[in-house]
C-alpha positions as CSV (number, residue, x, y, z in Angstrom):
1,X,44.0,44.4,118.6
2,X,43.5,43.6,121.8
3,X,40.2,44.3,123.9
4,X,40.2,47.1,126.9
5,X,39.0,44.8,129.9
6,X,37.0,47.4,131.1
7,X,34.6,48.3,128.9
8,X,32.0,45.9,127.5
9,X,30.7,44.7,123.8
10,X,29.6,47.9,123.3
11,X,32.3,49.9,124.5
12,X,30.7,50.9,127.6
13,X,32.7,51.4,131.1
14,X,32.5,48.0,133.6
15,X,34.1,46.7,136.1
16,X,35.5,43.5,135.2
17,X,34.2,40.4,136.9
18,X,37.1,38.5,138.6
19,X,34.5,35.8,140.4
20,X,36.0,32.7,138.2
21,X,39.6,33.6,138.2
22,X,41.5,31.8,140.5
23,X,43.0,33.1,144.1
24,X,46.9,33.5,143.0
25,X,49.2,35.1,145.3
26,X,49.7,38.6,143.3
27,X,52.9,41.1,143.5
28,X,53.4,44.7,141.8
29,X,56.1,46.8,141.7
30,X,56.2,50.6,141.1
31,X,58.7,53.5,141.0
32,X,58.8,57.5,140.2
33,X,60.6,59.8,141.1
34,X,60.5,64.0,141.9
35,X,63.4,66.3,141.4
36,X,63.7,69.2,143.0
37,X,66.3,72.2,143.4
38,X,69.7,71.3,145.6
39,X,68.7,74.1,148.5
40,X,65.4,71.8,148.8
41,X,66.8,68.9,149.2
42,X,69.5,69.6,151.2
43,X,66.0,70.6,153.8
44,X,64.5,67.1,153.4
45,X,68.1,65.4,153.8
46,X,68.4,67.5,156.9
47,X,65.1,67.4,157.9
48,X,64.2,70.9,158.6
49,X,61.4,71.4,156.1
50,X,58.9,73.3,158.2
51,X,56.2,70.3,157.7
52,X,58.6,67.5,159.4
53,X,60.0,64.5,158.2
54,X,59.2,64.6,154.6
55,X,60.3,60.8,153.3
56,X,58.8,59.1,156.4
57,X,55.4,61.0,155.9
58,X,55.5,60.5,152.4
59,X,55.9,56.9,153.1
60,X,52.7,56.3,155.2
61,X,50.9,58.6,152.8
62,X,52.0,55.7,150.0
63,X,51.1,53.2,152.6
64,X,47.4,54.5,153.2
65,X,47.0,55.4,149.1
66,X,47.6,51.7,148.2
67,X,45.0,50.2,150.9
68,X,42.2,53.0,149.6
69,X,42.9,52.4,145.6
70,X,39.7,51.2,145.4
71,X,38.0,54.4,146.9
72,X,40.1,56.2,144.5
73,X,40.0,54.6,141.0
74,X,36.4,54.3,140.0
75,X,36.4,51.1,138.1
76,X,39.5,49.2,141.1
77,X,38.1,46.3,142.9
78,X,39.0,46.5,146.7
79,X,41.4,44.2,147.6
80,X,42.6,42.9,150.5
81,X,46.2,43.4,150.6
82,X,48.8,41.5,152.1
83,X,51.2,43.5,152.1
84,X,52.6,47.3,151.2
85,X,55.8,48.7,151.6
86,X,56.9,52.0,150.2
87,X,60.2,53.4,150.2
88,X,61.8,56.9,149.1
89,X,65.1,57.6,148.8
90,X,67.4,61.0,147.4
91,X,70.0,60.9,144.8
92,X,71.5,64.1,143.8
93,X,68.4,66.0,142.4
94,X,65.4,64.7,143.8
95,X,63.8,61.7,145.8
96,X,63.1,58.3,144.2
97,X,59.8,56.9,145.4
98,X,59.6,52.6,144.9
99,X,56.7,50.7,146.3
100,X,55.7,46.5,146.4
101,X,52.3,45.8,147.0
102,X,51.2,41.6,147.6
103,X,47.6,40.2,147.9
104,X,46.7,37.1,147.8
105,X,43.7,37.5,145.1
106,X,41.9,37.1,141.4
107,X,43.4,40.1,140.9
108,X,46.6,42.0,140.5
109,X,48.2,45.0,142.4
110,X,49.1,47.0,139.7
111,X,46.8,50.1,140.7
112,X,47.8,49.9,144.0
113,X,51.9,50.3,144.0
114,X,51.3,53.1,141.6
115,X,49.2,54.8,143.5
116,X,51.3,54.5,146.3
117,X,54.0,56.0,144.1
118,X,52.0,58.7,143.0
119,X,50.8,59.9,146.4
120,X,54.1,59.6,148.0
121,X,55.5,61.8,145.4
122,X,52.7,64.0,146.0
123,X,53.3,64.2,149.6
124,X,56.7,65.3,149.1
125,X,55.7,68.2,146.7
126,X,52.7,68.9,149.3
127,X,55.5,69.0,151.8
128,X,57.8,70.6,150.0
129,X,56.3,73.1,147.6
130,X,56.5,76.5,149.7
131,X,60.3,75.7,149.4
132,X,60.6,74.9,145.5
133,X,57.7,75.9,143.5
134,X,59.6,74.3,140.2
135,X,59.7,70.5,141.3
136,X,58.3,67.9,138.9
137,X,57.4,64.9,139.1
138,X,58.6,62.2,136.6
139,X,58.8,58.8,135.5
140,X,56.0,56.7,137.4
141,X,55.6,53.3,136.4
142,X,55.1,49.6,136.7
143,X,58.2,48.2,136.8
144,X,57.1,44.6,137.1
145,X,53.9,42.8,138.2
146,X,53.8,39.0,139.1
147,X,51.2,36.2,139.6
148,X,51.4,32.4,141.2
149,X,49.2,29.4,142.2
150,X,48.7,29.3,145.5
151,X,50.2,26.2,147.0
């Protein structure tokens, strides 16, 4: 069985020391999605929810989650990040959140484009919730992650 990287010898919590691994360039990608009833999203396709443009302000919320991971997730180094996009789009009964986070580190992303998922998603049931009170949010995940040497 493999060891948790977080905890120590004893099974304690720690933050994992990434000092002596080398700088790679680093890429995660995320992706979840909310579903929500057709009246609602016909608002948000429109944009006439009350709040304002609900994808584009779920977007930036994504965008600001990913750069303050580290604030968030108690044992998440801060990394500098290169770069973060987030993007949601609707399909027939909800909006699909996807985000792609890239650092240039000794460590990866992952925590980063998921949490950008997760608080985009959140932004649109913040945003949306005096409308539906029945959405649900489903299906976040990593869907790929990605290291290389620097040249």
């Amino acid at each position: 069985m493999t060891r948790l990287t977080h905890t120590d010898e004893s099974g304690r919590a720690r933050m994992v020391d990434t000092g002596s691994k080398p700088v790679q360039q680093r890429t995660a990608a995320a992706s979840g999605r909310i579903s929500m009833l057709p009246a609602t999203l016909k608002l948000v396709n429109t944009n006439m929810m009350k709040k304002g443009d609900v994808l584009t302000v779920a977007e930036i919320a994504g965008i600001q989650a990913a750069k303050r991971c580290g604030e968030l997730i108690p044992l998440c180094h801060n990394i500098p990040l290169d770069q973060v996009s987030v993007t949601l789009t609707t399909d027939s009964d909800g909006v699909r959140a996807e985000s792609t986070v890239r650092c240039t580190g000794r460590t990866g992303v992952e925590m980063e484009a998921l949490t950008a998922v997760s608080v985009a998603l959140l932004t649109v049931y913040d945003m949306c919730k005096a409308a539906d009170k029945g959405m649900v949010i489903t299906d976040i995940r990593l869907d790929k992650k990605e290291k290389h040497d620097v040249a």
